[in-house]
C-alpha positions as CSV (number, residue, x, y, z in Angstrom):
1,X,-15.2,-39.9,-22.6
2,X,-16.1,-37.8,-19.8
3,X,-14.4,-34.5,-19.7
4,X,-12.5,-33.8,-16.7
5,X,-14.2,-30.9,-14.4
6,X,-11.9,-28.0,-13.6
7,X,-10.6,-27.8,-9.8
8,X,-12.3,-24.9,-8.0
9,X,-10.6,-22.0,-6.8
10,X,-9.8,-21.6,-3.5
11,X,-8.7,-18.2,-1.9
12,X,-7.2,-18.7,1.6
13,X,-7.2,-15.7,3.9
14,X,-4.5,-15.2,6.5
15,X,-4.6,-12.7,8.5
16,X,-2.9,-11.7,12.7
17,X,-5.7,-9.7,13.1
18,X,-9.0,-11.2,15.4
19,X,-11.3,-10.3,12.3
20,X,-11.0,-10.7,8.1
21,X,-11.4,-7.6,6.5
22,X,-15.3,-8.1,5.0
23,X,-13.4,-6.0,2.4
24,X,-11.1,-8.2,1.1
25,X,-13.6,-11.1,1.2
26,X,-15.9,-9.1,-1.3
27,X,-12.8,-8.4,-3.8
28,X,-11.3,-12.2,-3.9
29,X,-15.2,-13.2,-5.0
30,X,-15.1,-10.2,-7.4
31,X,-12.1,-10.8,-8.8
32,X,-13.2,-14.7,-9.7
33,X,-12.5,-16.9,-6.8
34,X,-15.2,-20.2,-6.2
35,X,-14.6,-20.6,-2.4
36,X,-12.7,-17.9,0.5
37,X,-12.0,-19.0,3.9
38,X,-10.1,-16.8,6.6
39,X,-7.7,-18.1,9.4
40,X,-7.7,-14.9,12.3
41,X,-5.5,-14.4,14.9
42,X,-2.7,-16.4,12.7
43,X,1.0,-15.9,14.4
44,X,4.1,-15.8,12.2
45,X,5.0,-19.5,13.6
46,X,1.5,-20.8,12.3
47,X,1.8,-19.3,8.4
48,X,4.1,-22.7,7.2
49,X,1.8,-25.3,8.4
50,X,-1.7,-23.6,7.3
51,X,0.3,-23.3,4.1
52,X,1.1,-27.0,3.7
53,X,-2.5,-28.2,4.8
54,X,-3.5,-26.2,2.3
55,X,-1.3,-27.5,-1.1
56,X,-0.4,-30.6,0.3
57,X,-4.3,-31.8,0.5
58,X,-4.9,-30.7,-3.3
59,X,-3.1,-32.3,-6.4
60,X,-0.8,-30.3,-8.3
61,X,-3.6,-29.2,-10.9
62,X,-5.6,-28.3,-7.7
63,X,-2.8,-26.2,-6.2
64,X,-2.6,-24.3,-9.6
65,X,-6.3,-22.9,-8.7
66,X,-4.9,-22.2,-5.3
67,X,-4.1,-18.7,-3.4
68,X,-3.0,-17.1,0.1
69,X,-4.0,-13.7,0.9
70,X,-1.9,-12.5,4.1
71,X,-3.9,-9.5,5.5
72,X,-3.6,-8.1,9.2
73,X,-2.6,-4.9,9.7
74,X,1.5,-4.9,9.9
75,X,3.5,-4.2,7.3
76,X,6.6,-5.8,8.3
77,X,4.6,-8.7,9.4
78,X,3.0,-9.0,6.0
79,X,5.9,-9.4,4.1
80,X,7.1,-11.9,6.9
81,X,4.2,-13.9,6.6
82,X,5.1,-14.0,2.7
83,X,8.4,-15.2,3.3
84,X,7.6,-18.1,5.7
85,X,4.1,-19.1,3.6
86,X,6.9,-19.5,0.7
87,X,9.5,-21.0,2.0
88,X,7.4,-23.8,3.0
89,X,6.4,-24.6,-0.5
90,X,7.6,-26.6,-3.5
91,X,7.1,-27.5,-7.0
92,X,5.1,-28.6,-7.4
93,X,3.1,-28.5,-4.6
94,X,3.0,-24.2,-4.7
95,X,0.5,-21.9,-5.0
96,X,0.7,-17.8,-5.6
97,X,0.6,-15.6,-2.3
98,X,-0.5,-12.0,-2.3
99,X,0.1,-9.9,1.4
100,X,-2.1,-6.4,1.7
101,X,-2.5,-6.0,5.0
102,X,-5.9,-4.0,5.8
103,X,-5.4,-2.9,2.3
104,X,-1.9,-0.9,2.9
105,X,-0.3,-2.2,-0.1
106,X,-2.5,-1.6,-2.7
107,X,-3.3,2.1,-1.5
108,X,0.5,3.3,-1.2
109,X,1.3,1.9,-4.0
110,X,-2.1,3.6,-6.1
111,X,-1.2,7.1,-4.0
112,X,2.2,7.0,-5.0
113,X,1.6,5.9,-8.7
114,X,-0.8,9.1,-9.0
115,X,1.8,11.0,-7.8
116,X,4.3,10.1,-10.0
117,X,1.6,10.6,-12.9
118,X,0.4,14.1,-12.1
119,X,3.8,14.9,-11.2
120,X,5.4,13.9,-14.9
121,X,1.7,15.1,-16.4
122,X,1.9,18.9,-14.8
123,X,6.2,19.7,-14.4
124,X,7.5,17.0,-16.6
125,X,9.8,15.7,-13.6
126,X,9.8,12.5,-12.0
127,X,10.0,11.3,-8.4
128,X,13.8,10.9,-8.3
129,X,15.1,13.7,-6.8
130,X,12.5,15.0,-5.0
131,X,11.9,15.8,-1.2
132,X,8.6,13.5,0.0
133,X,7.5,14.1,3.6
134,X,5.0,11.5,4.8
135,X,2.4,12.3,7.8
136,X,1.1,9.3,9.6
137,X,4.4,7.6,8.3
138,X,4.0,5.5,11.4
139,X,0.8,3.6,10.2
140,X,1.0,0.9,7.3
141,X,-0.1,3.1,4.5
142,X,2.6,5.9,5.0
143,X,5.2,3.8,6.1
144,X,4.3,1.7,2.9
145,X,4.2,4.9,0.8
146,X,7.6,6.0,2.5
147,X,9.4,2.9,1.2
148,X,7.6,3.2,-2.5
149,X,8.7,6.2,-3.1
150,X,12.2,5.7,-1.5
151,X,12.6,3.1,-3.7
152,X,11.9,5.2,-6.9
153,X,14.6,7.5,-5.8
154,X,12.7,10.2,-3.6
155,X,14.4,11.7,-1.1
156,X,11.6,10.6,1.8
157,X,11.3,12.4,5.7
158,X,9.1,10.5,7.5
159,X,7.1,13.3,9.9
160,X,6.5,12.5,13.5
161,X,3.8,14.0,14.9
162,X,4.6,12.6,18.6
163,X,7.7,10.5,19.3
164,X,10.7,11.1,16.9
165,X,12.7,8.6,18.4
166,X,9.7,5.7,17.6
167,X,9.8,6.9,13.8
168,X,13.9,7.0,13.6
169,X,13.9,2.8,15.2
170,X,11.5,2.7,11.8
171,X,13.5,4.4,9.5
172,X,16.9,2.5,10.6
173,X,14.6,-0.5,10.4
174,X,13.6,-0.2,7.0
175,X,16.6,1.2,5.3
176,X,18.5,-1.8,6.8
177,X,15.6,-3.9,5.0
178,X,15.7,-2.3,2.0
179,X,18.7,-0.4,1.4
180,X,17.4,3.2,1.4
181,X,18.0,6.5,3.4
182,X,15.1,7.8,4.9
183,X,15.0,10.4,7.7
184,X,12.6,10.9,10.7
185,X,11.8,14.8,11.3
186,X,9.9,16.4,13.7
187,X,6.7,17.8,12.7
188,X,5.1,18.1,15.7
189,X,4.5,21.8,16.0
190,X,3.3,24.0,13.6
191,X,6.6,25.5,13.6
192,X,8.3,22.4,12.9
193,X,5.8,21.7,10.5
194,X,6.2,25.1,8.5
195,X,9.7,24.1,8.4
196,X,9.0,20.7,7.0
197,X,6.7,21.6,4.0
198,X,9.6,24.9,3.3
199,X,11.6,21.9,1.9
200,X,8.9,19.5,0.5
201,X,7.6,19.3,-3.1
202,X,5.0,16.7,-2.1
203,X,3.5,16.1,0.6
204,X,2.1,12.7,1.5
205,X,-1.1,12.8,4.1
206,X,-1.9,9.8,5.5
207,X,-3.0,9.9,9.4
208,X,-5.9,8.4,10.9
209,X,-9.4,9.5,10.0
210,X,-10.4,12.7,10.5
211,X,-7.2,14.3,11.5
212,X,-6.6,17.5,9.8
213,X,-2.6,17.0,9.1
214,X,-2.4,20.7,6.8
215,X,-4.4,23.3,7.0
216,X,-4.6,25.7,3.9
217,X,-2.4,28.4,5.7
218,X,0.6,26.0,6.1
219,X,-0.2,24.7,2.4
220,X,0.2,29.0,1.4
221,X,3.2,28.8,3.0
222,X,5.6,27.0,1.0
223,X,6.8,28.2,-2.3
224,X,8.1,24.9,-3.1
225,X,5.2,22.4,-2.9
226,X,3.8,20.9,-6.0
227,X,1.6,18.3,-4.8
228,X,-0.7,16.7,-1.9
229,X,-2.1,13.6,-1.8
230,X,-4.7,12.9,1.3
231,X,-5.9,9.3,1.6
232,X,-8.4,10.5,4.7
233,X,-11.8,10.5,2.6
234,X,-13.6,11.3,6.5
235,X,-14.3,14.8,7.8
236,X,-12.2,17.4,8.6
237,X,-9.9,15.6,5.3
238,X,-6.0,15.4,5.8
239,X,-5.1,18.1,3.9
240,X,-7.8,21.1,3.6
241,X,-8.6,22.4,0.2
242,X,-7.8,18.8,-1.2
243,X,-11.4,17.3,-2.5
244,X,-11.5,13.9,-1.9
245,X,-12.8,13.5,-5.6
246,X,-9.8,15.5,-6.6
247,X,-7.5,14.2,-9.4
248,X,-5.2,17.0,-10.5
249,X,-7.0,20.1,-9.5
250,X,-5.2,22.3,-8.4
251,X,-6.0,23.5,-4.3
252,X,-7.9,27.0,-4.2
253,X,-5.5,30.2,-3.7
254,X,-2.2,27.9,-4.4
255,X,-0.1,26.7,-7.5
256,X,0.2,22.8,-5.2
257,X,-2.3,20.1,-7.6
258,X,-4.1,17.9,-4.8
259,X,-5.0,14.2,-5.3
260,X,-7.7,13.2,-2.8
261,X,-8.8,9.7,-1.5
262,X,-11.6,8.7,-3.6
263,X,-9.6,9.1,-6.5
264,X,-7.1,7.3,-4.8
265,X,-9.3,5.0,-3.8
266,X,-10.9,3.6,-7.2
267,X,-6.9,3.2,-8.5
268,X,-6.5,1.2,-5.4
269,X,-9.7,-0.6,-6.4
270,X,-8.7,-1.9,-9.2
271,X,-4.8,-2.4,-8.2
272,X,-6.0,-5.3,-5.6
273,X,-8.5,-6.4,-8.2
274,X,-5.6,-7.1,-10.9
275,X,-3.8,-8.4,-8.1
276,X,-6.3,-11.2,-7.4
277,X,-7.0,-11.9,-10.8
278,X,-3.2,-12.3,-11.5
279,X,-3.0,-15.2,-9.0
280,X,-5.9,-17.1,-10.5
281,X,-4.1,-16.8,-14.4
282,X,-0.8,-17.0,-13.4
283,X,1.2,-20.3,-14.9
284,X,3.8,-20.1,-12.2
285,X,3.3,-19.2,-8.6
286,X,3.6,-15.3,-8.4
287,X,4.6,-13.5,-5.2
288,X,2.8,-10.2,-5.3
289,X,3.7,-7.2,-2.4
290,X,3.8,-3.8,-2.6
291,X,6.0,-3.6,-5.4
292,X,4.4,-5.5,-7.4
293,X,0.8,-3.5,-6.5
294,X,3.1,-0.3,-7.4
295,X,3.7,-2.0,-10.7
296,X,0.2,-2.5,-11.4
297,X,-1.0,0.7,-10.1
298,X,1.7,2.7,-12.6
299,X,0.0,0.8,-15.8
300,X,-3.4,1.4,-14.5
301,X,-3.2,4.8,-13.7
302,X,-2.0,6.0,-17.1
303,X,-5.2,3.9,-18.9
């Protein structure tokens, strides 16, 4: 009798954006899929019916070794996408869906998880409770961060660096969505800044490339900060004194332990790895966003 062949795997990429990340291509054929193929420029209204041709053309053992990866670069239209790709499946025509748009996700959630690992490691404390100010909350990794962290019972300010009023329409946006209270502050100035990191025990850096968000004279400054993390790997780094290989060490003429992007980085790795792989093993379709990358990242980080 001839033995049945096993269904490839399939891994279908939608993103909003006008290119797939060449990133996320590389980790869905790492992580064990047979075939990838990417669907750019996808609106909100187009996620149910690319969903649909794709389960509805495969049998229900086929659909098993199915997956949608919802990319882009928009939080909040990530986890839309999610819902509508979703809602437009049933059993048992349903495959798992994993959203990380331009890798967000997975690198809040490994930042965060290393926080809350060199935070319990060094001072035996845990996030809840504590004061969190995120720069570059305005950009998918710190807002994502921001809600992480909210969620595990920080106290989160979300620093503007420009426009307070843009960040506080975010803030009211995502507490409404989530149920949390986060605040916007101005941190604009370096005077409004000194006055952000007075009340801070950890300090999240996450602007664009190259920005310098602290410099070590506002890091000397506050008696109350225990810990940086800088996700900005590229030259002048986020924070200064924060290696990007640093993991723990503590920053030069301070008491504050610094976390730096590589090391970051290689948790966020394999936190979208796991990810991917959980989609191709699972039994039942799986629904995997940040929380669930935060999840991961927390079991990984302690290996």
């Amino acid at each position: 009798m001839e033995k049945v062949k096993e269904k490839v795997s399939i891994l279908h990429l939608i993103t909003s954006a006008k290119n797939a990340s060449p990133f996320d291509v590389n980790m869905a054929y790492d992580a064990g899929f047979d075939k990838m193929m990417s669907y750019t420029n996808v609106a909100l209204s187009e996620v149910a019916a690319l969903t649909q041709d794709a389960i509805f053309s495969r049998s229900a053992s086929g659909v098993r070794r199915e997956g949608i990866f919802i990319g882009g670069r928009d939080v909040d239209l990530a986890i839309q996408m999610l819902t509508a790709g979703k809602k437009a499946m049933f059993a048992p025509f349903a495959c798992s869906i994993v959203a990380d748009p331009s890798g967000a996700f997975t690198t809040a959630a490994a930042m965060i998880a290393k926080v809350e690992f060199h935070l319990t490691k060094n001072f035996g404390e845990s996030l809840a409770g504590k004061t969190i100010s995120v720069f570059g909350a305005s950009g998918p990794v710190g807002g994502c961060a921001a809600i992480i962290a909210a969620k595990q019972g920080a106290i989160v300010q979300l620093v503007a660096h420009k426009s307070i009023a843009d960040l506080e329409a975010k803030a009211q946006t995502w507490n409404t969505q989530y149920q949390l209270n986060m605040q916007a502050v101005d941190g604009a100035s370096d005077v409004t800044k000194k006055a952000v990191l007075l009340q801070t025990e950890i300090a999240i850096c996450a602007a664009s490339a190259g920005v310098r968000v602290l410099t070590a004279t506002q890091i000397a400054q506050s008696d109350r900060l225990q810990i940086i993390a800088d996700v900005n790997a590229v030259a002048p780094t986020g924070a200064e004194g924060v290696d990007a290989m640093a993991d723990g060490e503590v920053i030069a003429e301070t008491k504050v332990i610094g976390i730096g992007a590589l090391a970051i980085g290689n948790l966020k790795y394999t936190t979208q790895h796991n990810l991917l792989k959980q989609m191709l093993v699972a039994e039942k379709p799986c629904y995997l966003e940040f929380m669930a990358a935060f999840e991961i990242a927390q079991t990984l980080v302690r290996i």
